[in-house]
C-alpha positions as a printed NumPy array, in Angstrom:
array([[-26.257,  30.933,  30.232],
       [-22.419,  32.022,  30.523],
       [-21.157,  28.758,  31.019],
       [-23.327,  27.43 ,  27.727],
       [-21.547,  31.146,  26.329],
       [-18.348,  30.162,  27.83 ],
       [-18.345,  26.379,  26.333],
       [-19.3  ,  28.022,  22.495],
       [-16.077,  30.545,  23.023],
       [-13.761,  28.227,  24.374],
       [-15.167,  25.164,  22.05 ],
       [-15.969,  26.477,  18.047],
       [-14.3  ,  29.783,  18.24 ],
       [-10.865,  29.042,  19.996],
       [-10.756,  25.611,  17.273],
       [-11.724,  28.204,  14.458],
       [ -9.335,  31.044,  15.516],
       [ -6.477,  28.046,  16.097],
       [ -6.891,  26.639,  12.669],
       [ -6.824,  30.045,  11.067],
       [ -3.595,  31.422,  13.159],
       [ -2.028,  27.825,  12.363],
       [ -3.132,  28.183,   8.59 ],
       [ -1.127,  31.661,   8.449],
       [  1.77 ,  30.103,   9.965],
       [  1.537,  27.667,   7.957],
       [  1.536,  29.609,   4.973],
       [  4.228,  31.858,   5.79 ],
       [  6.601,  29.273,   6.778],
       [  5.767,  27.409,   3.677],
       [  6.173,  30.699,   1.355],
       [  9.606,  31.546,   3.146],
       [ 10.647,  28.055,   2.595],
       [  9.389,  27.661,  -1.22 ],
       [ 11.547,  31.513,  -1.8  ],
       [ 14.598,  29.349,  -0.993],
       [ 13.721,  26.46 ,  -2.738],
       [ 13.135,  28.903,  -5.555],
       [ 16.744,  30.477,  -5.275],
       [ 18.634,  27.128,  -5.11 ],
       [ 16.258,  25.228,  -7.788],
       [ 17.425,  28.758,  -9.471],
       [ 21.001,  28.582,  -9.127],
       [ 21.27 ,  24.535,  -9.886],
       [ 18.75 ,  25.184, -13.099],
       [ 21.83 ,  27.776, -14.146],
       [ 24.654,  25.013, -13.268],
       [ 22.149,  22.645, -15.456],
       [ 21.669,  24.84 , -18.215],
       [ 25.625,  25.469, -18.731],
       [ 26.069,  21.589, -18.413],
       [ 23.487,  21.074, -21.52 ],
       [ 24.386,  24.078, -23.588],
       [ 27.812,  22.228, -23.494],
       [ 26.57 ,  19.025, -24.589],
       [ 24.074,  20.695, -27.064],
       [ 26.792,  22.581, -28.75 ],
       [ 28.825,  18.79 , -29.037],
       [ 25.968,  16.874, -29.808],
       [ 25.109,  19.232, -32.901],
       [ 28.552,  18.941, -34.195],
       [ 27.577,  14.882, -34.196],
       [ 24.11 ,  15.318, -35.625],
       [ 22.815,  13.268, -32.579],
       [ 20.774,  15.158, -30.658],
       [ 18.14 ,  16.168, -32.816],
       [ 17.291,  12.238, -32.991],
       [ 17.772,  11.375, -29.176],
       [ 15.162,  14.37 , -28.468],
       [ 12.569,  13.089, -31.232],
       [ 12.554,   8.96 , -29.508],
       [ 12.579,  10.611, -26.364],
       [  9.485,  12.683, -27.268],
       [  7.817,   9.534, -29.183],
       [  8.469,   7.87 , -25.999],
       [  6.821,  10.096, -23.738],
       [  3.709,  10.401, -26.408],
       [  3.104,   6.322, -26.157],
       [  3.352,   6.181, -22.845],
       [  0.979,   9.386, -21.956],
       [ -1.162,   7.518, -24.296],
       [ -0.929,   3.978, -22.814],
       [ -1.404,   5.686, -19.208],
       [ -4.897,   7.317, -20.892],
       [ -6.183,   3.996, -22.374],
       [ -5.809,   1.803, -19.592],
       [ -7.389,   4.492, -17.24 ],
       [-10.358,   4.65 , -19.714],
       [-10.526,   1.224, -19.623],
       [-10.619,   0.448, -15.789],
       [-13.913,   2.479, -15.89 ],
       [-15.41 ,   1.091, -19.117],
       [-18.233,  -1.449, -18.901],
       [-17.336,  -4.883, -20.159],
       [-20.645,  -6.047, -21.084],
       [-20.357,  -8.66 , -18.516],
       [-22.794,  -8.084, -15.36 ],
       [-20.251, -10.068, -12.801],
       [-17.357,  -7.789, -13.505],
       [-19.27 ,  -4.417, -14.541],
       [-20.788,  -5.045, -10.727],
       [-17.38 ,  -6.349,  -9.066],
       [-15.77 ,  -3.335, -10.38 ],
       [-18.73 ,  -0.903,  -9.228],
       [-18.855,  -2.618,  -5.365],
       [-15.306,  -3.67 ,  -4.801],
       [-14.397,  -0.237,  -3.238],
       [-17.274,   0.02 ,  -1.3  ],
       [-17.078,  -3.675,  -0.205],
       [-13.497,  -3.447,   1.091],
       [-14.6  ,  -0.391,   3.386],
       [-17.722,  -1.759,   4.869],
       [-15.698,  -4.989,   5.566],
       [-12.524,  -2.879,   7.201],
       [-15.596,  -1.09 ,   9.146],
       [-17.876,  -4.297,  10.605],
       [-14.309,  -5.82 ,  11.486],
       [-13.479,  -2.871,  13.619],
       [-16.857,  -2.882,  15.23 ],
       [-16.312,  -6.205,  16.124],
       [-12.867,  -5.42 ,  17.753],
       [-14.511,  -2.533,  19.417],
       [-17.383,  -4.558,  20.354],
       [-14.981,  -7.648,  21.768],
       [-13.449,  -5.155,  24.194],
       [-16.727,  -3.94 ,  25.583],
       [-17.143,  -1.103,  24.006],
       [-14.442,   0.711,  24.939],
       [-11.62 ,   2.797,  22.242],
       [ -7.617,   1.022,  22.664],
       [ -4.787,   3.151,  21.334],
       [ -5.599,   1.288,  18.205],
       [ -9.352,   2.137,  18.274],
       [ -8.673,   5.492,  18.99 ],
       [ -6.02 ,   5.599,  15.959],
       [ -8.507,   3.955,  13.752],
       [-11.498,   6.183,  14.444],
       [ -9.055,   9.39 ,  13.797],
       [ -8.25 ,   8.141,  10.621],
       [-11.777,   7.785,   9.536],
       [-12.837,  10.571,  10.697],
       [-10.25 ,  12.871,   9.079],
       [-11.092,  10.487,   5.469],
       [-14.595,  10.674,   5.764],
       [-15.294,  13.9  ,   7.259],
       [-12.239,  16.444,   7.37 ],
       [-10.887,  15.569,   4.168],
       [-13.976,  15.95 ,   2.632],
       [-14.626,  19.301,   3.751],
       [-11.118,  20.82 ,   3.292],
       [-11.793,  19.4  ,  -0.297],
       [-14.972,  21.271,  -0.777],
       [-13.347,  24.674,   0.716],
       [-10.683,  23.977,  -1.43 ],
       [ -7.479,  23.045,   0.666]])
């Protein structure tokens, strides 16, 4: 009964304490470095902005700037709008059963494929995990199971 006690403590409650104590860290040495990233993103914004109220003030002597800004912004609007159509159309049906189902089971295909070929490695060296099995089934694992749930919690 303790050692079944012992083995919940020392398993599921050290891992959950850990990843919260890490987490904090984390967060603290992120905010501390995103403060200073802040204050020098700050101070070369300033050295920026004095570099283009310069220009501004010569390029509205020439006239030039107001057109430069307006191709630059027509620009920007046809290619945010390319971007949108062709990702609309990757997901659009075609009409065409072959290619409406390669699209829908190329994804899945290519990972059950990846999977059977590393079960066949795995299986080749008698069941037993090389550094590359080992890397492999990490890898997986954090896709398929810790990404996942980090997703759903909202990290």
């Amino acid at each position: 009964m303790i050692s079944a006690l012992l083995s919940f403590l020392g398993g599921s409650v050290f891992r959950m304490l850990w990843g919260e104590i890490s987490a904090m860290l984390t967060a603290r040495q992120e905010h501390r470095h995103e403060l200073e990233r802040l204050r020098v993103q700050g101070e070369l914004e300033a050295a920026h902005h004095e570099r283009n109220q310069a220009a501004i003030r010569l390029q509205h002597e020439l006239g030039v700037r107001t057109i430069a800004v307006q191709a630059e912004a027509d620009l920007s609007r046809l290619e945010a709008d390319a971007w949108a159509d062709v990702s609309r159309a990757t997901a659009a049906r075609t009409g065409l059963h072959l290619v409406d189902g390669w699209n829908g089971i190329i994804r899945p295909l290519v990972a059950t494929v990846c999977l059977a070929l590393w079960v066949l490695h795995v299986s080749r060296q008698g069941w037993v995990l090389d550094d590359n099995g080992w890397q492999l089934l990490g890898a997986a694992l954090g896709i398929y199971l810790a990404d996942r749930a980090l997703f759903k919690r909202g990290k």
